[in-house]
C-alpha positions as CSV (number, residue, x, y, z in Angstrom):
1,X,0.0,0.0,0.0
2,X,1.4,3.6,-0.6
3,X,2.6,5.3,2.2
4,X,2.8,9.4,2.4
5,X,4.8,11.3,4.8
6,X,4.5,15.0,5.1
7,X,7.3,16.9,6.5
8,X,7.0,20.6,7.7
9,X,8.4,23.1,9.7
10,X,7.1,23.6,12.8
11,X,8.8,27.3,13.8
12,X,7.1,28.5,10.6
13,X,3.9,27.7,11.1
14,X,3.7,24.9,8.1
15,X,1.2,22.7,10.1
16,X,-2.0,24.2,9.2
17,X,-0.7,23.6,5.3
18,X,0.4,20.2,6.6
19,X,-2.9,18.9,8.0
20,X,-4.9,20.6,5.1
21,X,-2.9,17.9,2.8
22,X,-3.2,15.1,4.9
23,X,-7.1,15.7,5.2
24,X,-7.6,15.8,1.7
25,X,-5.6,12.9,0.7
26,X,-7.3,10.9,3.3
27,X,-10.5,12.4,2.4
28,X,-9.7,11.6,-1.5
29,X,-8.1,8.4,-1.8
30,X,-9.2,7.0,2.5
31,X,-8.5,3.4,2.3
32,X,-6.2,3.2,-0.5
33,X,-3.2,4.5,1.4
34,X,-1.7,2.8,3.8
35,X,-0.9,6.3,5.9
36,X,-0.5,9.5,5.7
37,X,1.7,10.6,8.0
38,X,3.2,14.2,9.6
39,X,6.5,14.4,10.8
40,X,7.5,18.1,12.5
41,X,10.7,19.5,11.4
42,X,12.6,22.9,11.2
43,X,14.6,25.0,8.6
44,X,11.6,26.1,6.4
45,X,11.3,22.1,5.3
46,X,8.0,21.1,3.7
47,X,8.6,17.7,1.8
48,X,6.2,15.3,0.6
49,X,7.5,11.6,0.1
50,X,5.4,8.9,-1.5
51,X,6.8,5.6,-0.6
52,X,9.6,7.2,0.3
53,X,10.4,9.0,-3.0
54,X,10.6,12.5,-2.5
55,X,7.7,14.5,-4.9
56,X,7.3,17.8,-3.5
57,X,9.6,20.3,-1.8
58,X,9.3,23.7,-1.1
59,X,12.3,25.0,-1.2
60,X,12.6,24.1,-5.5
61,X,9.0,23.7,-5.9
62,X,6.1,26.1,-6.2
63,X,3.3,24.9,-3.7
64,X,0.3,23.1,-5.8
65,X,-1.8,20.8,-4.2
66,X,-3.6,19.2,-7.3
67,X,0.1,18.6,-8.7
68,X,0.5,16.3,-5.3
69,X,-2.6,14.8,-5.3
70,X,-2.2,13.4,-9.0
71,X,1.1,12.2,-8.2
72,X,-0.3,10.0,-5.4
73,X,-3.1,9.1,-7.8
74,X,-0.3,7.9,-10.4
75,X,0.9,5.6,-7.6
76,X,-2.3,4.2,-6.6
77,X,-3.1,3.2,-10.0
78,X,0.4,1.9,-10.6
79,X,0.0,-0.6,-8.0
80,X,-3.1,-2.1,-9.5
């Protein structure tokens, strides 16, 4: 099952964006995913990993949520 780990910064106030992402991936894709899980971190970190592979970070990518969402959706469907 895919696994998701969200990784933010907690000094900068990146949990709100954080829980946002985790709410709507559970909310999307529930059952499918194996977790969805926060880790707290500092240094202006906020990385997505999907099964471990890094997809999303902030400090070389622009923020879009729909672009994270359809890259777990391409995983989901990969493993079917």
């Amino acid at each position: 099952m895919t696994r998701v780990e969200i990784e933010y910064c907690v000094p900068c106030g990146h949990l709100d964006r954080a829980a946002d992402l985790q709410r709507d991936l559970l909310a999307l894709f529930g059952q499918q995913l194996e977790t969805v899980a926060l880790r707290p971190g500092d240094g202006g970190v906020f990385v997505v990993r999907v099964d471990g592979e890094q997809v999303f970070d902030k400090s070389t990518d622009e923020y879009d949520e729909a672009a994270i969402t359809e890259t777990v959706r391409e995983r989901l469907q990969a493993e079917t």
